[in-house]
LOKOLFI-520705 format. One line per 4 residues: number of its first residue (from 1); their letters; for each residue x, z, y of N, C-alpha, C. Coordinates in steps of 0.02 Angstrom, whole numbers, plus 50000, padded with zeros to 5 digits. Each point is the difference from the previous one (the first is absolute). Layout:
% residues N
NUM = A = X/Z/Y/X/Z/Y/X/Z/Y; ...
% end
This chain:
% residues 375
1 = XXXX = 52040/52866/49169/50057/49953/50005/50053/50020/49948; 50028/49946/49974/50034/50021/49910/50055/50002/50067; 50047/50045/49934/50088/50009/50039/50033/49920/50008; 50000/49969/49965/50035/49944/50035/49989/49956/50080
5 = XXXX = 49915/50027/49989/49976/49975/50117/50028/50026/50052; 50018/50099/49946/50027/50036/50049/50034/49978/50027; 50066/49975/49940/50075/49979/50015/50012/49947/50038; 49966/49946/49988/49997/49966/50050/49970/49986/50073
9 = XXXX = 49943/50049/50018/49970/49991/50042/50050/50050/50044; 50041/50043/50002/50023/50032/50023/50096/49943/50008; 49997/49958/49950/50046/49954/50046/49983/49943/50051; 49930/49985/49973/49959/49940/50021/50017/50019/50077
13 = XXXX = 50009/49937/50026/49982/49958/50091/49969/49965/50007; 49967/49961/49953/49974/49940/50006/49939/49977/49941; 49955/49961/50005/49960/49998/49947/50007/49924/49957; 49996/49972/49953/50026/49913/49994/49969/50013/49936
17 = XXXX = 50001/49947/49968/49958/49954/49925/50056/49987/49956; 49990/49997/49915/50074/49938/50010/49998/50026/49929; 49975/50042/49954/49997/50042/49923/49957/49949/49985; 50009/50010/49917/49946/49961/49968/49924/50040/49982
21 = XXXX = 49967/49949/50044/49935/50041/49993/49994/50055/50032; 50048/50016/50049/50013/50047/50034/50001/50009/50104; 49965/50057/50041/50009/49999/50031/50021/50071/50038; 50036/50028/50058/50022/50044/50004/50069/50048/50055
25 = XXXX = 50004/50049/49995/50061/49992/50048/50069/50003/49983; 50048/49971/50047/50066/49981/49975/50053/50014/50038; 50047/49973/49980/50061/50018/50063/50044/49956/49982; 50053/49986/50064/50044/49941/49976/50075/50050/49991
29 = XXXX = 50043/49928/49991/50062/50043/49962/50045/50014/50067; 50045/50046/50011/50055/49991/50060/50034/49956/49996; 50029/49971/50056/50029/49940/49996/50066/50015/50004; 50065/49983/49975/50079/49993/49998/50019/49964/50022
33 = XXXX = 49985/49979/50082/50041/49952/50019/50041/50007/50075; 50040/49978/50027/50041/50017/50037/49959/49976/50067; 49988/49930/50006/49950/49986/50056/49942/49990/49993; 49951/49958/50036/49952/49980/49977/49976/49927/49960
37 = XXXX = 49940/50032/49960/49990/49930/49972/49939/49950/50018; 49990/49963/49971/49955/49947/50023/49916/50024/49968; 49986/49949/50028/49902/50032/49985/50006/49998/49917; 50024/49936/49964/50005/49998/49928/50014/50063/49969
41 = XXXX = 50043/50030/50014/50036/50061/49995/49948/50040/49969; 49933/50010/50026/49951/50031/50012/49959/50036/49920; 50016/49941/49969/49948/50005/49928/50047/50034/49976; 49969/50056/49980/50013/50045/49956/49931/50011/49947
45 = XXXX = 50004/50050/49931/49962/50008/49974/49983/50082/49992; 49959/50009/50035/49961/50067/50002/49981/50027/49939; 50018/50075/50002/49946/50024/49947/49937/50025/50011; 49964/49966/49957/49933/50011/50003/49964/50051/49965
49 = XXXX = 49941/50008/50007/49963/50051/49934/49950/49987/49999; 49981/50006/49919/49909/49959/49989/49954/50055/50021; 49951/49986/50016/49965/50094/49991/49984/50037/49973; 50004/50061/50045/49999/50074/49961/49976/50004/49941
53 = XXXX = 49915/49944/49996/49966/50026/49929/50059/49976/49926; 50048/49948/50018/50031/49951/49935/50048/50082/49986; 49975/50000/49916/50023/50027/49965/50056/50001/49989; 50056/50044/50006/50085/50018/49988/50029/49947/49954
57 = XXXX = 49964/49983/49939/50023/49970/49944/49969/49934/50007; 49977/49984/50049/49968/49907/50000/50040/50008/50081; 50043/50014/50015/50033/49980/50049/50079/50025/50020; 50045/49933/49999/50056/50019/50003/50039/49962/50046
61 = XXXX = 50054/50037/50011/50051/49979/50075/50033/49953/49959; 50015/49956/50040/50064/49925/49985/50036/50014/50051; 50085/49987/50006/50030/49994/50052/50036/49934/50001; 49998/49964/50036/50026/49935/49994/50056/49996/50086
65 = XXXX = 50032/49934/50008/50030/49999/50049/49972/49965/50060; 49966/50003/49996/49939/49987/50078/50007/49914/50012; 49980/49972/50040/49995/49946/50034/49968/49934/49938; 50018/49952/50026/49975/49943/49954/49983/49999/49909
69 = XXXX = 50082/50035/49985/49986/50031/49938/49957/50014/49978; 49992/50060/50020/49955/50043/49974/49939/49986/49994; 49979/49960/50064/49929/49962/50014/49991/49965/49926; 50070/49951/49989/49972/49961/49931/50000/50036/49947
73 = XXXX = 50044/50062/49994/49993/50028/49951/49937/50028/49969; 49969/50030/50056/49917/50023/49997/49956/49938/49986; 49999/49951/50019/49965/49926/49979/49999/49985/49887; 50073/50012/50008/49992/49984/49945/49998/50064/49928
77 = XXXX = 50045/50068/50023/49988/50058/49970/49952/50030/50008; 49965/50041/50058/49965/50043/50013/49935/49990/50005; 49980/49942/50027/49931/49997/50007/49979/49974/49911; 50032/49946/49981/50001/50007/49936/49981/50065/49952
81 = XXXX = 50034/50026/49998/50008/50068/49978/49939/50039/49996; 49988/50003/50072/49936/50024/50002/49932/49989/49987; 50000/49947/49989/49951/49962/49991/49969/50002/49905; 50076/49979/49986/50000/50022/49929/49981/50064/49969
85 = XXXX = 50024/50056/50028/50028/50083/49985/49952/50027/50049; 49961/49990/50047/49963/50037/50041/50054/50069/50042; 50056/49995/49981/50030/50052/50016/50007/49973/50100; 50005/50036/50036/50010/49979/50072/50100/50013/50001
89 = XXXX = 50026/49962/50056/50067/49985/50032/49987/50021/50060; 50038/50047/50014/50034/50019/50053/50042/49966/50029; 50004/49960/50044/50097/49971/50028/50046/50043/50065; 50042/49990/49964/50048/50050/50074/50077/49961/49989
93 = XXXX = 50026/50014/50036/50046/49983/50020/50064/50011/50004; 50077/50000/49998/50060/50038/50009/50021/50049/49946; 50007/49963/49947/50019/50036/49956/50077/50060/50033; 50024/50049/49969/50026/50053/50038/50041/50041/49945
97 = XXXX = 50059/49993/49989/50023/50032/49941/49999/50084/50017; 50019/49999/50049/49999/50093/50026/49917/50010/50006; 49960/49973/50009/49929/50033/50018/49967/49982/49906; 50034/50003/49980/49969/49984/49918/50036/50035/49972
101 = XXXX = 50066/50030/50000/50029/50075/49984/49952/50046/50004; 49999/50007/50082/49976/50055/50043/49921/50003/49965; 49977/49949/49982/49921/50003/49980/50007/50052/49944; 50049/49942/49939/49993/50030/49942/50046/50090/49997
105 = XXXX = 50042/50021/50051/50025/50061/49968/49926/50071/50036; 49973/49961/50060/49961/50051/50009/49928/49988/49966; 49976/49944/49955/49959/49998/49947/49933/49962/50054; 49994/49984/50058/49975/49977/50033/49987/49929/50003
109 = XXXX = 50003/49969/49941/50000/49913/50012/49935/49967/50003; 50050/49955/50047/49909/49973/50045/50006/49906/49982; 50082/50006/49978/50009/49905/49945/49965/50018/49944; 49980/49940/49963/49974/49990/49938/50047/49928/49957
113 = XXXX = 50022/49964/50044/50039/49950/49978/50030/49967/50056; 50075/50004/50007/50031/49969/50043/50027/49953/49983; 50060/49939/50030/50008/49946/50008/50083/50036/50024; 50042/50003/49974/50076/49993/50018/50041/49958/49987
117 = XXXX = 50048/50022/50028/50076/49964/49998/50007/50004/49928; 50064/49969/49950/50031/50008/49946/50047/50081/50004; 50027/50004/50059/50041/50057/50019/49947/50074/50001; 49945/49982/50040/49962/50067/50025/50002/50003/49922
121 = XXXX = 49943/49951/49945/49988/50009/49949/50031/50035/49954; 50075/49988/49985/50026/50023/49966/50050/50081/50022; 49984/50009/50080/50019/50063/50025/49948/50047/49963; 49930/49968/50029/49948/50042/49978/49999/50041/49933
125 = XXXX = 50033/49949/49951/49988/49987/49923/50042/50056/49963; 50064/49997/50040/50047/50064/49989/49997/50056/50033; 49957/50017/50051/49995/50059/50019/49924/50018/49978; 49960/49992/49956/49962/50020/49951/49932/49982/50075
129 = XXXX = 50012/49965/50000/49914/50006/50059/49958/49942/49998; 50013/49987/49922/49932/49957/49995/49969/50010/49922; 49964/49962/50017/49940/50011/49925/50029/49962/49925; 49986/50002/49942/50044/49948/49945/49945/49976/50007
133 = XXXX = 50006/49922/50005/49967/49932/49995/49994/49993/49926; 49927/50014/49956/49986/49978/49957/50006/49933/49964; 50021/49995/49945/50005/49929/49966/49943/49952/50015; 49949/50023/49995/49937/49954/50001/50009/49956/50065
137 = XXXX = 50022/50009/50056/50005/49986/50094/50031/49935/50000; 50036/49980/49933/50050/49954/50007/49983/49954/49930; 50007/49925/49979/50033/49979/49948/50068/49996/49980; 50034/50021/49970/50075/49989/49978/50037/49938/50007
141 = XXXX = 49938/49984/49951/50033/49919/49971/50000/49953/50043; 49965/50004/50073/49971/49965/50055/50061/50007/50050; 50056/50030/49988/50021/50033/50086/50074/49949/49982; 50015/49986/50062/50056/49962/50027/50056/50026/49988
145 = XXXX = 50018/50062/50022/50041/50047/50024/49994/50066/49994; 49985/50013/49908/49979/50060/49980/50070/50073/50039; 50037/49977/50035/50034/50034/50011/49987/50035/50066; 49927/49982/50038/49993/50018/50048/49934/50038/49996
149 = XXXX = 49988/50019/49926/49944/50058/50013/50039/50056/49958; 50003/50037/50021/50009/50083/49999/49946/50052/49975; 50027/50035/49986/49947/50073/49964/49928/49994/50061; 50041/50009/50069/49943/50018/50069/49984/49975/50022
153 = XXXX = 50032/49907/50002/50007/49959/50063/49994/49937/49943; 49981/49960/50051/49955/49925/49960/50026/49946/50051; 50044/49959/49982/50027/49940/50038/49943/49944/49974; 49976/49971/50062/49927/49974/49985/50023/49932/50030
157 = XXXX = 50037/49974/50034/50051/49960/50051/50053/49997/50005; 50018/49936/50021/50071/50019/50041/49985/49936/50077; 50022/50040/50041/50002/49973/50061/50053/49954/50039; 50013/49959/50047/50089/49956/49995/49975/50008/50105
161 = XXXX = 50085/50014/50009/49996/50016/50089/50069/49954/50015; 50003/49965/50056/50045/49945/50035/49974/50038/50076; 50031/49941/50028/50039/50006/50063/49906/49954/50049; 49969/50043/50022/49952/49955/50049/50029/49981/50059
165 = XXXX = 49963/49966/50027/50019/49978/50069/49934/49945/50011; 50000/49975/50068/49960/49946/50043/50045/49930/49994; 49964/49955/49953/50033/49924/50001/50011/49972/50072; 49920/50015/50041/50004/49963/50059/50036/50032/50073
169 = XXXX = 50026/50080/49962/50070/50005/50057/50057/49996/49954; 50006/49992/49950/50070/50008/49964/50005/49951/49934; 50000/49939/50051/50007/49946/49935/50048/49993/49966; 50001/49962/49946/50075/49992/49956/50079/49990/50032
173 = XXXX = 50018/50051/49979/50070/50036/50026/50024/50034/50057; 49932/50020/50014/49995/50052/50064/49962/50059/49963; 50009/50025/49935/49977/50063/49989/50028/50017/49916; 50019/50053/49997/50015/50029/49938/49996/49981/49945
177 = XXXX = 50032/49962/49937/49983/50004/49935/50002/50058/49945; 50050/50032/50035/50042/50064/49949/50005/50044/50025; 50009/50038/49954/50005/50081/50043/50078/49995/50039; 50043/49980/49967/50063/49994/50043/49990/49979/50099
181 = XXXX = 49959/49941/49972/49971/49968/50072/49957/50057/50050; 49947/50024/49968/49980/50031/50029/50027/50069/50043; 50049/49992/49965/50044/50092/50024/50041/49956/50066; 50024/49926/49987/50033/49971/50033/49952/49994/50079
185 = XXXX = 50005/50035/50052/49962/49998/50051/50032/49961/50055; 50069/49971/49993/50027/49974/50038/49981/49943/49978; 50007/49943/49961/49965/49937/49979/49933/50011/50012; 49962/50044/49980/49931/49981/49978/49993/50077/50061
189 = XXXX = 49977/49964/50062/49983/50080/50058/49921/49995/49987; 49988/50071/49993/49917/50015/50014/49994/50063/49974; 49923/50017/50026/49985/50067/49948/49969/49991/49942; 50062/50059/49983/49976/49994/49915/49932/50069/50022
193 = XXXX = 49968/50009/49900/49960/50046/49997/50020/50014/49912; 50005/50064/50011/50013/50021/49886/49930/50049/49994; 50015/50017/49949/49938/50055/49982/50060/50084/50008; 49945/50051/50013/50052/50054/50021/50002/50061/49924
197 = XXXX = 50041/49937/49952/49996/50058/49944/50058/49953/49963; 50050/50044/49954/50065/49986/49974/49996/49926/49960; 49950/50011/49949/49990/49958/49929/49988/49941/50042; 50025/49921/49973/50024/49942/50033/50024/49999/50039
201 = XXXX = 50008/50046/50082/50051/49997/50041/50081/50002/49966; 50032/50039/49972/50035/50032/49960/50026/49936/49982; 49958/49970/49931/50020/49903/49964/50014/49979/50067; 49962/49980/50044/50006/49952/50034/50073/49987/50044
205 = XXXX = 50017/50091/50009/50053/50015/50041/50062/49984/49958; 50000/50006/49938/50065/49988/49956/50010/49905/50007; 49952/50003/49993/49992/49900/49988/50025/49982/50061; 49981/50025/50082/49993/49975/50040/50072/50023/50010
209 = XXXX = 50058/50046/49971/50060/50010/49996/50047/49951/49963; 49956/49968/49959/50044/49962/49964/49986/50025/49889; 49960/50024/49997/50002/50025/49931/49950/49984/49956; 50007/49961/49954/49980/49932/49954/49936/50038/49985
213 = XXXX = 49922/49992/49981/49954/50020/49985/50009/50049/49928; 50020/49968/49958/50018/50013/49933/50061/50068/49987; 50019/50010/50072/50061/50055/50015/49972/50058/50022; 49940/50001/50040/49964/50045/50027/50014/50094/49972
217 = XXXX = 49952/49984/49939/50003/50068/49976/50050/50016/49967; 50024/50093/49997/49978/50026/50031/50036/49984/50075; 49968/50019/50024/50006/49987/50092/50046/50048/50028; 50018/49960/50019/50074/50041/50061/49956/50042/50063
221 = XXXX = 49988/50046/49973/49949/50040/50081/50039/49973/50061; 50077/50030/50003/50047/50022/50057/49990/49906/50035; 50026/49963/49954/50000/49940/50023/49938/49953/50032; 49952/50026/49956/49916/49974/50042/49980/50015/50057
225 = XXXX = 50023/50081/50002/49996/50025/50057/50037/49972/50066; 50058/49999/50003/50051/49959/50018/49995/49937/50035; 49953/49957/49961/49977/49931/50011/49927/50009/50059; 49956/50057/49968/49935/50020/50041/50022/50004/50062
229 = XXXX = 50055/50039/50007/50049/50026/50091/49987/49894/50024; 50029/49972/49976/50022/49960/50034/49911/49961/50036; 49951/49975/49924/49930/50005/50045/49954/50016/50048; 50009/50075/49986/49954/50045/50039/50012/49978/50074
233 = XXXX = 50037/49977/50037/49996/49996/50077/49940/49936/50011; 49994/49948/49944/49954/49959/50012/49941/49993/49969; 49987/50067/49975/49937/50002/49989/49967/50032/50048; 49945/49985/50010/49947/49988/50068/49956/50039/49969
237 = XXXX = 49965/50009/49937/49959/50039/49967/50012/50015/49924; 49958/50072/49971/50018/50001/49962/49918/50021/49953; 49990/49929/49982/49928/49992/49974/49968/50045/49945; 49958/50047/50012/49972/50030/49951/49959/49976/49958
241 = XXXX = 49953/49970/50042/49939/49968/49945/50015/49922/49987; 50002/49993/49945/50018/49921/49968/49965/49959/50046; 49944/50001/50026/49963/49941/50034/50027/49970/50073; 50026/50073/50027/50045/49959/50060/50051/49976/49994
245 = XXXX = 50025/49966/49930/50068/49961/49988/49984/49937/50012; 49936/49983/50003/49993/49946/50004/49938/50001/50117; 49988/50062/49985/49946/49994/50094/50075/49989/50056; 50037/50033/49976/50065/50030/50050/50017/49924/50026
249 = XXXX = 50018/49965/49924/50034/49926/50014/49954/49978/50041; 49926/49970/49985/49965/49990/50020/49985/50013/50078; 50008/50077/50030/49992/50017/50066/50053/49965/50032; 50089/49989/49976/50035/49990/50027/50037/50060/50023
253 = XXXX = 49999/50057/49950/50006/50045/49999/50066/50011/49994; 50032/49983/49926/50041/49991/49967/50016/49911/50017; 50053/49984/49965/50041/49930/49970/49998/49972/49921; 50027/50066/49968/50018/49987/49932/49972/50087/49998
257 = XXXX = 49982/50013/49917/49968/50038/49968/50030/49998/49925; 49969/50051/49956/49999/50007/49932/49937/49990/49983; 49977/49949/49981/49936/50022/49998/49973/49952/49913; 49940/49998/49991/49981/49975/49900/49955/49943/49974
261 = XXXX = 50019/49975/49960/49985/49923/49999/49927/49990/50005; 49955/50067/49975/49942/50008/49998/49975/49987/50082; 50023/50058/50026/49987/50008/50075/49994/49936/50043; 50035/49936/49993/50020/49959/50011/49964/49937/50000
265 = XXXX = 49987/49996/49914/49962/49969/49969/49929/49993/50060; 49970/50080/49999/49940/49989/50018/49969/50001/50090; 50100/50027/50028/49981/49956/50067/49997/49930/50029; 50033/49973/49953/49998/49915/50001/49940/49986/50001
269 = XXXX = 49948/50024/49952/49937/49978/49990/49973/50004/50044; 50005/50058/50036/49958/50017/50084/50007/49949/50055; 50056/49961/49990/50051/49956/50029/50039/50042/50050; 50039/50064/49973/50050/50016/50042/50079/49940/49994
273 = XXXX = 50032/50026/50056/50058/49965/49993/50048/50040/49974; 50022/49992/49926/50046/50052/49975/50023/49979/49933; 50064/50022/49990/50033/49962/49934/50054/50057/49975; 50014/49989/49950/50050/50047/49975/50047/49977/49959
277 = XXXX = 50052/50020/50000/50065/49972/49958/50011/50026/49944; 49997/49988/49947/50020/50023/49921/50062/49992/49994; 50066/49989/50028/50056/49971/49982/50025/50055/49946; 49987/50075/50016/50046/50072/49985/49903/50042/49994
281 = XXXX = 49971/49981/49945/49925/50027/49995/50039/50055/49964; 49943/50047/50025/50001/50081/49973/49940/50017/49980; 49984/50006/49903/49916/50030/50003/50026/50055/49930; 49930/50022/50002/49992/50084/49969/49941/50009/49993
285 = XXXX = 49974/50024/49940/49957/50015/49984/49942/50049/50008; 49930/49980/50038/49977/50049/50048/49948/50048/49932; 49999/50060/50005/49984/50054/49961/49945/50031/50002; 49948/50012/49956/49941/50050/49995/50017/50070/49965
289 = XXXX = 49977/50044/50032/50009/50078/50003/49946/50059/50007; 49978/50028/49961/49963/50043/49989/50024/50058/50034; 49985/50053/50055/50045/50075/50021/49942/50042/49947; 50062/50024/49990/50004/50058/49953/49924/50046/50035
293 = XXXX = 49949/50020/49955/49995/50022/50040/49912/49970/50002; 49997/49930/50023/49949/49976/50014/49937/50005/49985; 49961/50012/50057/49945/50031/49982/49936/49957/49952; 50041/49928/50014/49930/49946/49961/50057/49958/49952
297 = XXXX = 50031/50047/49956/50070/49957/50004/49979/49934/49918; 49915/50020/49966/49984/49971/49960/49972/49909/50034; 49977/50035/50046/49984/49934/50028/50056/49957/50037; 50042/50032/50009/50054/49969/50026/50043/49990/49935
301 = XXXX = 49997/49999/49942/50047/49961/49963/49959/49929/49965; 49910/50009/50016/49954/49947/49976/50018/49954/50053; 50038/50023/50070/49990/49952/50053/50081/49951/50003; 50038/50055/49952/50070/49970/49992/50007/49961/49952
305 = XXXX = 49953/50002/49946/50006/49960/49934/49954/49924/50030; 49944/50021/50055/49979/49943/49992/50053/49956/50074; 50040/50022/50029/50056/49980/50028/50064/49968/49937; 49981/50015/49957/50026/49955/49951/49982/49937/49940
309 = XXXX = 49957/50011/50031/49943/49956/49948/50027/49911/50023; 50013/49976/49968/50033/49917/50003/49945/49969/50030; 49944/49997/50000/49960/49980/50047/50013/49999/50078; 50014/50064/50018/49985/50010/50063/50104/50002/50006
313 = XXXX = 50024/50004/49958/50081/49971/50048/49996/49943/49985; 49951/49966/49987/50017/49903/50001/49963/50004/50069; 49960/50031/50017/49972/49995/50080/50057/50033/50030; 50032/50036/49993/50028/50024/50047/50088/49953/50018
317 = XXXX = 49996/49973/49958/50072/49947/49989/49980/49942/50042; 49928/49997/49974/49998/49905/50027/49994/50021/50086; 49943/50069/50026/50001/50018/50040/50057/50016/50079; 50048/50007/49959/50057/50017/50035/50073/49963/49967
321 = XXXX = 50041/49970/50059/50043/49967/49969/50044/50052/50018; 50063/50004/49951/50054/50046/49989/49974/50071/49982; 49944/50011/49967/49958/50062/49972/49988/49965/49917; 50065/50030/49958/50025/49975/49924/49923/50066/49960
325 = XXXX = 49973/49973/49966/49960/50038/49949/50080/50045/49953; 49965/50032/49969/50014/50045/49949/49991/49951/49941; 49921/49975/49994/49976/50012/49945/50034/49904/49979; 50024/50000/49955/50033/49935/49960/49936/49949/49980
329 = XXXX = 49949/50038/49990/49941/49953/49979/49993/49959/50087; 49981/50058/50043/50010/49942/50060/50020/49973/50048; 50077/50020/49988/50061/49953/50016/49993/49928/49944; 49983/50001/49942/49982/49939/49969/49935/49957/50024
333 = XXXX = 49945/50025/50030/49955/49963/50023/50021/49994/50102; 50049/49984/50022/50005/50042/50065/50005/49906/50009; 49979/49986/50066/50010/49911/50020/50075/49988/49997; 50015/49954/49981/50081/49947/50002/49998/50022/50092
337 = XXXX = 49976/50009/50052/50001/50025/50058/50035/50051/50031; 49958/50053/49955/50044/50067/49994/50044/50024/49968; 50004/49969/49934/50049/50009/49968/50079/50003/50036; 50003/49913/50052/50064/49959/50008/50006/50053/50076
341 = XXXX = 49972/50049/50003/50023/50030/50063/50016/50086/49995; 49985/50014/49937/50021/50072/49960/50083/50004/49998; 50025/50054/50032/50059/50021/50005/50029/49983/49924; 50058/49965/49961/50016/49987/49956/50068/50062/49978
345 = XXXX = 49982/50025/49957/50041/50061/49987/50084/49954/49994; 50016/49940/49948/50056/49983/50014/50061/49983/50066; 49944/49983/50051/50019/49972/50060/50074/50077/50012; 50067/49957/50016/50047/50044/50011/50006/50048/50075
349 = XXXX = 49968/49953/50041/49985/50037/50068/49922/50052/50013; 49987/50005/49929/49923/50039/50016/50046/50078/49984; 49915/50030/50002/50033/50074/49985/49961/50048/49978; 50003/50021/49947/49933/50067/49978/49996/50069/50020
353 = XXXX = 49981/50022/50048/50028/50080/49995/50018/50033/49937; 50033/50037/50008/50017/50027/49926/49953/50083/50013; 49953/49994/49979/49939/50052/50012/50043/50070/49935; 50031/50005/49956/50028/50035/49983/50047/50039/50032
357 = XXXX = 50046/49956/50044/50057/50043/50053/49959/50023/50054; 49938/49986/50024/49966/50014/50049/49961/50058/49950; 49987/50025/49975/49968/50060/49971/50045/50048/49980; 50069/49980/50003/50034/50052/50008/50043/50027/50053
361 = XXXX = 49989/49955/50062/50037/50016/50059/49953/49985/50053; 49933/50011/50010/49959/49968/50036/49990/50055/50058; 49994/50080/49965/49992/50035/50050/50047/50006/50060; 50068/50019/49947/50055/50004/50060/50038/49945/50053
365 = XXXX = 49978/49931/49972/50019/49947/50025/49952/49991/50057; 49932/50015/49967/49943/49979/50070/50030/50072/50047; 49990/50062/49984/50019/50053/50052/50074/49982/50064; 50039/49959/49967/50063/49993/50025/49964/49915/50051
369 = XXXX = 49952/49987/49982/50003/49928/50029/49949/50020/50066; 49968/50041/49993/49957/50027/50042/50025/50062/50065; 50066/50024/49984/50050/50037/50037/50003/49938/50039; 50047/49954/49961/50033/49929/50038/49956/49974/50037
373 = XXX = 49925/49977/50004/49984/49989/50045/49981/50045/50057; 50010/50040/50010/50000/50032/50064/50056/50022/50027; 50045/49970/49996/50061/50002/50035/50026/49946/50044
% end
C-alpha cells in the first residue's frame, strides 16, 4: 500500500466512487454550521485514490470546491484530460489555506493542484508556498485580465455572488435586493446564511453600511467589523461548503443567503425554486495553485495549462452562467446568452475584490474574523 492509502485510509469512514477513472476510500469535509442542514446539504466531494499499482507521476490530486461544481468541472477538465494525457485525477475537496501551509512547511504534500480564492491565492503567493507557474501553462496574448496571473497563482475565472432566496416564498418585494436590504432584518425578517470567512463579507458589510462600491478599498476593518455586529444575530448559519448556499434555501433552512450565479444557474435546471439578486454583485477571480512542494507538480501544471486551453473555457463559460473565461479567444466565441448575463465590470453597483489588498491583509483580517465569530 503506497503512502498516500495510508493517509487516507487511516482518515477514511466510509467507502464511495466519484475520481476519474477512479475508485476508492474517502472522507467527507466537517461541516461549519450552527444547526442542521437539509439532505441537499449532503453532496460533498470526497477524496479519492486510484490504485496502489498507478504510478506517482501518472497520478495527481485536484482540489476543487465540492458539490455541483466540481461535478462539471470534472465533465469538462478532468476526464478530458485524462483521456488525452493518460495521466489519472484524483478529486478532493475543501481547499484549506492553513492545511496547505502546514503541508508545505512540513514537506508532506498530498495537493498537486488546488482551486482557491483570489485572497488564499495571493496569501499563498507571498508567503513563498507555491510552485512558479511556467510560461508555457498559459497564452499571454489570450488572457482577459493579465493582471490576475502571478509568478504562483493563475486566475483562470472570475466568479459573480448576489443575494439567493426562494421566489415561491419570497416574491417581488418581500426579499432583499442589496446588501443594505439584506442587513435590513426589520423590513426584510428571515434567516439569513454568509460564508464563515472575511473576504466578501467585509464588501458586503461596508455597502450594506452605506459605502459606494468604487469606495471600498482600502477597507475600513474597524467599520466592517462594526456593520458584521449588527448581522450576526440573524444569521442562522454559517455555510462552509458553497453547495449548501443554494440546499439550505432549498431545505427551508435559511431565507436569504450569499450564494453564485453559477450555483444557481444550475439549480434552476434541476427545477429548484431559487433566484438571486445581482442588484450589489460581488465577483473575483477563482485561482490555480501549485504547493510548493508537490509531489506530481509536472503533471499538475500539464493539467493547469490544459485548464487554460480556450477550448475547454468556451465549455466551461457556455457551461456555467456567471463562470467568465480567462481566455479572450472564448469570451469571443461564448453565446449572445452568456455573454448578456456576465457580471459587467462598468456596472457602478458591481464590485471586484481587490485580490491585491487581500494578499496583503488576508492573514490577519481572516485570524481577527474567525476570533469574531466565536463570540
Amino acid at each position: 500500500m503506497n503512502r498516500r492509502r495510508k493517509i487516507m485510509k487511516a482518515k477514511s469512514t466510509n467507502k464511495t466512487t466519484g475520481a476519474v477513472g477512479a475508485r476508492g476510500d474517502g472522507f467527507t469535509r466537517r461541516r461549519f454550521l450552527t444547526g442542521a442542514v437539509g439532505a441537499g446539504a449532503a453532496a460533498s466531494w470526497p477524496l479519492i485514490l486510484t490504485p496502489g499499482s498507478a504510478k506517482a507521476a501518472q497520478n495527481l490530486v485536484w482540489v476543487g470546491w465540492g458539490g455541483s461544481t466540481q461535478a462539471t468541472q470534472t465533465e469538462i477538465f478532468l476526464k478530458p484530460f485524462t483521456k488525452e494525457t493518460g495521466i489519472d485525477v484524483t478529486g478532493a475537496s475543501g481547499p484549506n489555506l492553513a492545511k496547505i501551509k502546514a503541508m508545505v512547511k512540513t514537506g508532506n504534500v498530498e495537493w498537486d493542484l488546488v482551486s482557491v480564492t483570489g485572497a488564499m491565492g495571493k496569501n499563498l503567493e507571498r508567503g513563498g508556498m507555491l510552485e512558479p507557474i511556467p510560461d508555457w501553462v498559459y497564452d499571454k496574448s489570450d488572457l482577459v485580465n493579465p493582471a490576475w496571473i502571478g509568478e504562483t497563482a493563475v486566475g483562470w475565472y472570475f466568479y459573480t455572488g448576489g443575494i439567493g432566496f426562494d421566489p415561491a416564498r419570497h416574491p417581488a418585494g418581500k426579499h432583499p435586493r442589496t446588501w443594505k436590504q439584506f442587513w435590513d432584518a426589520g423590513k426584510f425578517p428571515g434567516r439569513r446564511g454568509l460564508r464563515p470567512r472575511a473576504e466578501e463579507n467585509l464588501e458586503m458589510a461596508l455597502m450594506a453600511d452605506g459605502v459606494a462600491p468604487k469606495d471600498i478599498y482600502p477597507i475600513d476593518v474597524e467599520r466592517a467589523f462594526k456593520s458584521m455586529d449588527r448581522i450576526k444575530p440573524h444569521v442562522a448559519v454559517w455555510i462552509k461548503a458553497t453547495a449548501q448556499t443554494i440546499s439550505l434555501i432549498q431545505a427551508n433552512e435559511v431565507d436569504f443567503d450569499l450564494t453564485y450565479t453559477a450555483r444557481v444557474d444550475n439549480a434552476q435546471k434541476q427545477g429548484v425554486s431559487i433566484d438571486i439578486s445581482l442588484d450589489n454583485p460581488i465577483s473575483a477571480p477563482g485561482y490555480l495553485v501549485v504547493p510548493k512542494g508537490a509531489k506530481n507538480k509536472d503533471a499538475a501544471f500539464k493539467l493547469l495549462s490544459f485548464f487554460m486551453r480556450h477550448d475547454r473555457q468556451l465549455a466551461w463559460g457556455e457551461a456555467k452562467v456567471g463562470y467568465s473565461p480567462q481566455s479572450k479567444k472564448a469570451i469571443s466565441m461564448l453565446s449572445a446568452e452568456r455573454r448578456n448575463v456576465l457580471h459587467d465590470a462598468s456596472n457602478p453597483n458591481g464590485l471586484f475584490l481587490d485580490i491585491d489588498w487581500w494578499g496583503d491583509n488576508y492573514t490577519d483580517v481572516s485570524k481577527r474574523f474567525k476570533e469574531w465569530l466565536l463570540v
